[in-house]
N, C-alpha and C positions, 0 to 999 in steps of 0.2 A: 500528426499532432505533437508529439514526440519525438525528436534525434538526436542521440547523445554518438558523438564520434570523436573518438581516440584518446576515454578518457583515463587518465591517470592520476594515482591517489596515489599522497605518502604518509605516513605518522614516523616522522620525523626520518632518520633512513631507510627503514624499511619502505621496497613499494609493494603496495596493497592490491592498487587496480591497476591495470595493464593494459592498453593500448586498446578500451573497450569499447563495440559501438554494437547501438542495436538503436530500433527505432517500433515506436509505438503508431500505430493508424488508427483515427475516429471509428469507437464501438467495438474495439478489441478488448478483450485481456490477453496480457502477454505476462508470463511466467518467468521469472527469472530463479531456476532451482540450482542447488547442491549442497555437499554439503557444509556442518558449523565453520565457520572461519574460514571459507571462500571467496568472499569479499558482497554477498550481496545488499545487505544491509549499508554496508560504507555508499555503493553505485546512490540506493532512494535516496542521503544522507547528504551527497553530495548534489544531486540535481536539485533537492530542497535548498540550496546553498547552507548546510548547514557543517559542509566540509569543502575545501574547492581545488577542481582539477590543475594542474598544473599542463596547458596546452591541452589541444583540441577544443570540442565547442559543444554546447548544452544548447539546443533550440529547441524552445515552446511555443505551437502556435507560429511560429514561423520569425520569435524574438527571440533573440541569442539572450539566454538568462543565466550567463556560468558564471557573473561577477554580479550577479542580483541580491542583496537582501532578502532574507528568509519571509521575511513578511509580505515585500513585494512580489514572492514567486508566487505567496498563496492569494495576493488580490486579480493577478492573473488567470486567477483559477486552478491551479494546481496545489493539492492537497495531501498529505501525508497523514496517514494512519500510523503511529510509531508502535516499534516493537515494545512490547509490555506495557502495552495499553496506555500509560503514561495518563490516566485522567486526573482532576482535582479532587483527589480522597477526603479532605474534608469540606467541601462542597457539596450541596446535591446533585439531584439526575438533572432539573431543571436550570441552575447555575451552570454546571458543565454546558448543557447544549446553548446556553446564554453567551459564554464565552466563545463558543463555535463561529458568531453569527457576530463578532466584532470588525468585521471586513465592509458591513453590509449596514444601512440606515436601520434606526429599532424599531420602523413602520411595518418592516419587511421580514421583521422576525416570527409573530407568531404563526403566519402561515406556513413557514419553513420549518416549524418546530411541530406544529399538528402534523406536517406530511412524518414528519420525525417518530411522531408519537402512529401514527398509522399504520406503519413500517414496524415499528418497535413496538408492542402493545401493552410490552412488559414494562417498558424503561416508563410508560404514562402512568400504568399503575404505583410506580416508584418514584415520580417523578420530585417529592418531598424528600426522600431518602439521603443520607450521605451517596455518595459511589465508594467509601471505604468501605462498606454495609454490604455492595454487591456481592454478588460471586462470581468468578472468574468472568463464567459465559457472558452475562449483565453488564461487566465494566468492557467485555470488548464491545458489546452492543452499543456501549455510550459512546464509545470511541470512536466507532463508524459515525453513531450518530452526532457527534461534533464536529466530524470532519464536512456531513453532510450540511449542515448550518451553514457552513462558507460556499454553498454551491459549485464543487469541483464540476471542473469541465471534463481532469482528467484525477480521478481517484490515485494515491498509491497507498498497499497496502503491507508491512512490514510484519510478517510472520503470524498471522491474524490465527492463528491455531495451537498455538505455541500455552502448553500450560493447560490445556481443556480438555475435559472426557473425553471418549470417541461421539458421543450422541453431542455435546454438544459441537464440536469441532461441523459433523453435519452440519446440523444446524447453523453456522457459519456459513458454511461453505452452499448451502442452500441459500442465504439471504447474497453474496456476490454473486450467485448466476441471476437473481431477481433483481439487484442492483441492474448489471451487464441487461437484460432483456426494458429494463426505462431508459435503454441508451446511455450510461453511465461509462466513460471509459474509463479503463485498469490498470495498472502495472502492481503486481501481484509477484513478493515475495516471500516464498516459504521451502521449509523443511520436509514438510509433507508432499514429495512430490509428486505421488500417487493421485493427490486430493487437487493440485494446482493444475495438471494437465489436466484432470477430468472438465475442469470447469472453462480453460484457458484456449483461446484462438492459436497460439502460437507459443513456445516457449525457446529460452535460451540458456543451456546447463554453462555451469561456471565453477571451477575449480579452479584458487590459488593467485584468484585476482585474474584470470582469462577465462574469455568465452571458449570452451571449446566444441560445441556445437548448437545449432539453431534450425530449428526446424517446427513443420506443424505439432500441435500438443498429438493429434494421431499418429502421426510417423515417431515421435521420442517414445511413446507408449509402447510402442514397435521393435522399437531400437533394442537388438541385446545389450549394447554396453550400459546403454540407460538405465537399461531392466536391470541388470547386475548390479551397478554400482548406488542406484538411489530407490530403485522398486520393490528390493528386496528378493532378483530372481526372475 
């Protein structure tokens, strides 16, 4: 669904990503962990075209999308969940997932927004509320759930744990495996790497803008160096 190969990121001389390629299959989540300042966040940032590789090639779906418009990646169906939730604070819950759903005729919205509200039971009960109003766990629930309104084909999700208790962080991380089981595909970055493998088909550790290894989420689980350096042992 997914094959980013040999990509490379600069902000300005410094290079960021390195000669990166991994590749996503229909129905996975794939993990991309390490750790602060590794470059993960730049890789989703950039296949969103919201930064752009300099050589190699970004193929979605089997269309070369590394010199796409940000907008055009996500009518494609590919969707980004950004790091720090990033919603319309002074909006509501219901305006937010309104804005979700601006790729799509507004025939087709309230069905996508009840499935929204199904999934979410909390966001309907709020759904008059600002999102400035939420609490943490609440605004990242709205954040999945706007990204849901555009109907990804392939989800991506940018530190979706980042700032949350441990009960709710769960709770996340319980709603991406029930995402992943309605056939939802992933590409799933975080800090938590304990919590990304559990959930994750596949993952690829990255230090310093390289991948330096890739493997199943069972075998990295496995791995001593993995265990050391991001498990805690």
């Amino acid at each position: 669904m997914l094959a980013v190969n040999n990509m490379n990121v600069y902000y300005g001389s410094i290079h960021a990503i390195k000669d990166v390629s991994f590749k996503v299959l229909q129905g996975e989540i794939v993990t991309l962990i390490g750790a602060n300042g590794a470059g993960k966040s730049t890789i989703l940032k950039t296949i969103s075209g919201l930064l752009r590789s300099k050589g190699g090639s970004i193929t979605f779906m089997n269309s070369e999308i590394k010199a796409a418009a940000p907008h055009s990646i996500v009518k494609r169906g590919l969707v980004q969940v950004p790091e720090g939730r990033r919603i319309f604070l002074k909006m509501s819950v219901q305006q937010n997932l309104e804005m979700g759903n601006y790729i799509h005729e507004k025939s087709t919205m309230h069905e996508r927004m009840e499935n929204v509200f199904f999934r979410f039971p909390r966001l309907k009960e709020r759904r008059k509320q600002l999102g400035g109003t939420l609490s943490g766990g609440e605004q990242q629930m709205l954040a999945i759930g706007r990204a849901l309104m555009a109907a990804p084909k392939l989800l991506m999700l940018d530190e979706p744990s980042m700032g949350l208790a441990p009960l709710l962080v769960e709770q996340i991380f319980d709603i991406i495996k029930e995402l992943s089981e309605t056939g939802v595909t992933m590409l799933l970055v975080e800090q938590n790497a304990r919590m990304a493998l559990s959930v994750a088909t596949r993952g690829y550790v990255l230090e310093t803008g390289r991948i330096v290894a890739a493997d199943s989420s069972e075998n990295l689980l496995d791995d001593e160096a993995v265990r050391k350096a991001y498990l805690g042992g």
